[in-house]
C-alpha positions as CSV (number, residue, x, y, z in Angstrom):
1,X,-14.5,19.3,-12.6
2,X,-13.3,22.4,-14.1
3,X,-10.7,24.4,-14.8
4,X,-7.8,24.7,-12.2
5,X,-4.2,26.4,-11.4
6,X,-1.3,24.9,-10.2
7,X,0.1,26.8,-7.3
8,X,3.4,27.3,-8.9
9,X,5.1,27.7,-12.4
10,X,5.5,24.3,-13.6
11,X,9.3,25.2,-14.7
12,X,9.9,25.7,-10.8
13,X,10.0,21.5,-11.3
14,X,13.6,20.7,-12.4
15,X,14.6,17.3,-14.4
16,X,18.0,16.2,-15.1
17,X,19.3,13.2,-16.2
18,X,22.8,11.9,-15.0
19,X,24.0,8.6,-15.7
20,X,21.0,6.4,-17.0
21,X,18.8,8.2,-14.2
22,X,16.4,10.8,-13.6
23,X,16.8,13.6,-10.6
24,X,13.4,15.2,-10.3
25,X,12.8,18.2,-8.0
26,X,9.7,20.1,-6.7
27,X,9.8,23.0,-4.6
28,X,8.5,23.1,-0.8
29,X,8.0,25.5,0.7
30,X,7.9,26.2,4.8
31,X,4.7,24.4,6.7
32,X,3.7,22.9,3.1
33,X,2.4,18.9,4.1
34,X,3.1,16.0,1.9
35,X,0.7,13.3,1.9
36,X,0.9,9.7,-0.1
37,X,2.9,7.9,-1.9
38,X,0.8,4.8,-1.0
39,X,0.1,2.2,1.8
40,X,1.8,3.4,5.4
41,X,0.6,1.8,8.4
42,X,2.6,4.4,11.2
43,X,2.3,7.4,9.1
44,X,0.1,9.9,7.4
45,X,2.2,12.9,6.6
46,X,5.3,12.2,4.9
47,X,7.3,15.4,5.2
48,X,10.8,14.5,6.8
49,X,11.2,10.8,5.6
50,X,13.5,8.7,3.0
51,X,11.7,6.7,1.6
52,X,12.1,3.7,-1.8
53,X,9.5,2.9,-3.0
54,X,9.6,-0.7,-3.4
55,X,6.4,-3.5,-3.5
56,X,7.8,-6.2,-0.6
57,X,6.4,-7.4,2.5
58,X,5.7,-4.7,5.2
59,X,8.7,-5.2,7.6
60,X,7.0,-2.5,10.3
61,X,8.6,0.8,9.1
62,X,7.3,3.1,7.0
63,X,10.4,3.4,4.7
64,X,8.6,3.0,1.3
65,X,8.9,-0.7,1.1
66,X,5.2,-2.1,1.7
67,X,2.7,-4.0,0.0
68,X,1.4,-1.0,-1.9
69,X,3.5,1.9,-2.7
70,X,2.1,4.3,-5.3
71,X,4.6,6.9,-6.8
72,X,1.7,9.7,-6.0
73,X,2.1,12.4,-3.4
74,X,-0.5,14.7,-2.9
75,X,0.5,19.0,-1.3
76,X,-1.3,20.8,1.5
77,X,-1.1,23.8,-0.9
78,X,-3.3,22.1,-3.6
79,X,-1.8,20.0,-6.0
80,X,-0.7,16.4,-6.5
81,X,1.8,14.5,-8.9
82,X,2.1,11.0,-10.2
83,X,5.4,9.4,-10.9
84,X,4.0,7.1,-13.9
85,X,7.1,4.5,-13.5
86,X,7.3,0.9,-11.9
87,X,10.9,1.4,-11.0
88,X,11.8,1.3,-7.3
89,X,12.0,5.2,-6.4
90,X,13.8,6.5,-4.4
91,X,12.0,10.0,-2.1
92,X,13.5,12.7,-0.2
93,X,10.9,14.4,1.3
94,X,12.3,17.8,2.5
95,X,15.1,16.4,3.5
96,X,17.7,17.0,0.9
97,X,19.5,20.5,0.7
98,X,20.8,21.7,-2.8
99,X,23.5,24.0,-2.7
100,X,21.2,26.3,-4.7
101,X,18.3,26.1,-2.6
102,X,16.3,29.3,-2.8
103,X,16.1,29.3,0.6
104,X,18.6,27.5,2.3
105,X,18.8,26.5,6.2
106,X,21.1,28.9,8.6
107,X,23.9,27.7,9.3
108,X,24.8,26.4,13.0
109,X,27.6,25.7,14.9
110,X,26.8,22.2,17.1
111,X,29.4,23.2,20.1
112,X,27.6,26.7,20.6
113,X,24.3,27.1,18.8
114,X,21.8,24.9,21.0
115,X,19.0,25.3,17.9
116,X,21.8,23.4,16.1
117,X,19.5,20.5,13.9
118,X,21.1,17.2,13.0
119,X,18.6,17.4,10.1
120,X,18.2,21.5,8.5
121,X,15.4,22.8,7.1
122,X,14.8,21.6,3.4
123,X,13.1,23.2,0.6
124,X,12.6,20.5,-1.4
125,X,11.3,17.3,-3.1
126,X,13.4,14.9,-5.0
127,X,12.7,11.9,-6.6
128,X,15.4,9.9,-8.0
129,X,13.9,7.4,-10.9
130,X,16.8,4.3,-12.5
131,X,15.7,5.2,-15.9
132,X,16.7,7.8,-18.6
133,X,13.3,9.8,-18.5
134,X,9.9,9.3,-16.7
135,X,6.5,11.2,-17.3
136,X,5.2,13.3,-14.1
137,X,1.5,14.1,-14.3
138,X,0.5,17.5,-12.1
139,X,-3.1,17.5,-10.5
140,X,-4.4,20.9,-9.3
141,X,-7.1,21.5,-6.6
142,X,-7.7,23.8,-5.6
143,X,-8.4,21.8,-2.1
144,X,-7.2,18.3,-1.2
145,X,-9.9,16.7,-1.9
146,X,-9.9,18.1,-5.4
147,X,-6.7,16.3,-6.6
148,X,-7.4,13.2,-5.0
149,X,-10.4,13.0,-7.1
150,X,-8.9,14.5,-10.2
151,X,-6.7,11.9,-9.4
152,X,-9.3,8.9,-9.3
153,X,-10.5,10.2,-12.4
154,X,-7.4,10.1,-14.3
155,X,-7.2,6.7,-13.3
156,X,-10.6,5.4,-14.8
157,X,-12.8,6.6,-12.5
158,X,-13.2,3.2,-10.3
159,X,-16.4,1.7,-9.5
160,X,-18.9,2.0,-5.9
161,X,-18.0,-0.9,-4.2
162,X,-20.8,-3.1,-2.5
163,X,-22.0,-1.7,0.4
164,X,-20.7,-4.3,2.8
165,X,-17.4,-3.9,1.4
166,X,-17.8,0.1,3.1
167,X,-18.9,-1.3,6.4
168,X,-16.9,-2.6,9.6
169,X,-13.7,-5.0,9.1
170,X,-13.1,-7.1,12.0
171,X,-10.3,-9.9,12.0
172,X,-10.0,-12.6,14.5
173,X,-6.4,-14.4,16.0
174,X,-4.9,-16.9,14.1
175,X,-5.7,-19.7,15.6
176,X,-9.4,-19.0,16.3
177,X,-12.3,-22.0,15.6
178,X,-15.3,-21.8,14.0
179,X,-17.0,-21.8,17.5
180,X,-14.5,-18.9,18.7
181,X,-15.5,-16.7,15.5
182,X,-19.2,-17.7,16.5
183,X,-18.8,-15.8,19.6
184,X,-17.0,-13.0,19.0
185,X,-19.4,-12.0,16.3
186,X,-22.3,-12.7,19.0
187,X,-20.3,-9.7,20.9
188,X,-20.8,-7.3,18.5
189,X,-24.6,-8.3,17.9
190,X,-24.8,-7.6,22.4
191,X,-23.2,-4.3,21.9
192,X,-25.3,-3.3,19.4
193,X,-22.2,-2.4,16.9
194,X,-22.1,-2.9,13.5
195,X,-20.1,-5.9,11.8
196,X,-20.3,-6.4,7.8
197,X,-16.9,-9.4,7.6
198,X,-15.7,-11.4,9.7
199,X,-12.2,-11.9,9.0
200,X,-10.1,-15.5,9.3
201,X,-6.4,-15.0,9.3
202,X,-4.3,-18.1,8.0
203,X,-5.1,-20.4,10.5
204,X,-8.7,-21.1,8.5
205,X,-5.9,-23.3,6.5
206,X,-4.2,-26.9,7.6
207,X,-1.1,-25.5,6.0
208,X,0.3,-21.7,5.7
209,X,3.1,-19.8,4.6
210,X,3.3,-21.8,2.1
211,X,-0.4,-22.6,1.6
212,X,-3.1,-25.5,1.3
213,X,-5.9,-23.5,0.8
214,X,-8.1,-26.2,2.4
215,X,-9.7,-25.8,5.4
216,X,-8.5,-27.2,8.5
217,X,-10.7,-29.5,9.6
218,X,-9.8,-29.2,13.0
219,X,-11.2,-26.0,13.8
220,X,-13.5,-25.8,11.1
221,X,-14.8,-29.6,10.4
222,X,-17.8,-27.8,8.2
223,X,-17.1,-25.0,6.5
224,X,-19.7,-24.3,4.0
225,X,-22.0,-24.4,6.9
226,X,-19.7,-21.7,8.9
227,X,-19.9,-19.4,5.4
228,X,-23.5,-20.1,5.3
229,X,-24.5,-19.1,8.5
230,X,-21.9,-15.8,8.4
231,X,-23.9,-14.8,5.3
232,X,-27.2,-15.5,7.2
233,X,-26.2,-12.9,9.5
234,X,-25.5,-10.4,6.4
235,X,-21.7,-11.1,7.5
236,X,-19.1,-11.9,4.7
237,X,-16.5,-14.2,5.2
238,X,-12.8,-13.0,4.2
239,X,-10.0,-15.6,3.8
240,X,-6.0,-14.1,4.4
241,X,-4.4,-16.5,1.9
242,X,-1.1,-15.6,0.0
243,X,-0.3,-17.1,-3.5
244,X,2.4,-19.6,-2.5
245,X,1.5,-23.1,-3.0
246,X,2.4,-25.9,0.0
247,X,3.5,-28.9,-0.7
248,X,1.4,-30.4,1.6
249,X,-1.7,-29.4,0.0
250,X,-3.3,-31.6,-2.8
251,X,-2.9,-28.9,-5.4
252,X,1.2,-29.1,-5.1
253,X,1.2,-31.8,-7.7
254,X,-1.4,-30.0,-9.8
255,X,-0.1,-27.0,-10.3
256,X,3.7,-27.5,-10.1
257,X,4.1,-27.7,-13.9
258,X,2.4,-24.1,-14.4
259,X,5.1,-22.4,-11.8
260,X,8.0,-20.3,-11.8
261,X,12.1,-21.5,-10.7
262,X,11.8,-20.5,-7.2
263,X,9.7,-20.9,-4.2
264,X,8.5,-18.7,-1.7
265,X,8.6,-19.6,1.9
266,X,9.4,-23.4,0.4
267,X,6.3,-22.8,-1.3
268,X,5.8,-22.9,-5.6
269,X,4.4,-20.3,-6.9
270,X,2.5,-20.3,-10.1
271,X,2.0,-18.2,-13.1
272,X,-1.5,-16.8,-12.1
273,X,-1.8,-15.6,-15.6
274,X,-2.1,-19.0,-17.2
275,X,-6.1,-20.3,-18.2
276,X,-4.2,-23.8,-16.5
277,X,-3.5,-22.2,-13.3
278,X,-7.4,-21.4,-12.8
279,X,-8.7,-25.1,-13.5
280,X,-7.9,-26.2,-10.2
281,X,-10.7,-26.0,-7.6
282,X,-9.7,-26.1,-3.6
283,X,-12.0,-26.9,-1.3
């Protein structure tokens, strides 16, 4: 891609170590955006926020604890930076003030000054990293786009995805049949608009949360024909499913010796990694 410049000095970054952690700081300056740091469902921008950075269940806040956080942010003045650690990280995203700030806020008085601010103007962004040291990789642009992409390159490059896999999502309620799904896909053939898969959230199961991974019969009695005729279509059929195994299913017994010491949702949940683990068809 070329040659490129950061927009500041890289020694403008601070790194100190206190106590078995890291305190990393980058500079920010006034209007600057802050995009990243992984999957957010509410937000795009991320100037303004605390988050940690922590892999969990999405609880509906966008407070860094979601199914996908990635310790990369990227700048509106053209550059990006990757975190390369697995620890929980914790982000202050303009929102701390150092007592050496280069440009700190003014200073209000709350009874008096009605542009008083409960949270002042910050001028930068710490990270704080449970480790003694962590390796920061810096992107430059010079646009956006640029660092997102040098980015995806540092990363391997990744691979064009099938072309349905680019087209229209759609997911259907929980408790939908296969007759229901039928006709909601019928809608979008009416209206002309485009549909590449069709979505089944855990209802497709007799069990969930923890799961069967069978298919209830109830709603859908045949479902290689439902698949079958989905695919006709040119529609793929995507199953939600989550890794914890019900007791209540038929592979319980199968796979309990191949699982860790606790369950999930009083579901077992087994090693994944383990050639065992993967000789154990559901249907």
């Amino acid at each position: 891609m070329g040659d490129a410049s950061l927009p500041f000095q890289p020694a403008d970054i601070t790194m100190q170590v206190t106590d078995g952690k890291t305190y990393l700081r980058f500079p920010l300056e006034e209007g600057e955006k802050i995009f990243g740091l992984g999957l957010n469902f509410q937000t795009v921008e991320q100037r303004g926020r605390i988050l940690r950075l922590h892999v969990d269940h999405y609880g509906g806040n966008d407070n860094g604890r979601t199914h996908a956080p990635v310790p990369f942010f990227v700048s509106s003045r053209g550059y990006g930076a990757f975190i390369n650690s697995a620890r929980y990280l914790d982000a202050w995203i303009g929102t701390s003030i150092r007592k050496d700030s280069k440009h700190p806020p003014v200073v209000r008085d709350r009874n008096t000054d009605k542009e008083w601010e409960a949270q002042p103007y910050s001028d930068n962004l710490e990270f704080l990293v449970p480790a003694e040291g962590v390796e920061v990789v810096l992107f430059a642009g010079p646009t956006l786009l640029d660092v997102v992409r040098r980015f995806n390159l540092y990363n391997g490059g990744g691979t064009l995805p099938p072309r349905w896999g680019l087209g229209f999502w759609h997911r259907v309620p929980t408790w939908f049949n296969d007759q229901q799904v039928n006709e909601e896909v019928a809608q979008f053939e009416q209206r002309n608009f485009p549909l590449s898969v069709i979505g089944l959230e855990p209802g497709w199961m007799s069990r969930a949360y923890p799961c069967t991974y069978e298919w209830d019969p109830t709603r859908f009695p045949h479902p290689a024909e439902f698949v079958r005729q989905m695919d006709q279509q040119h529609i793929k059929t995507n199953l939600w499913i989550n890794p914890y195994v019900s007791p209540d299913g038929e592979l319980y017994n199968k796979v309990e010796p191949y699982t860790g010491s606790h369950t999930v949702w009083c579901g077992i949940v087994p090693d994944y990694s383990m050639p065992e683990v993967h000789l154990f068809p559901v249907r």
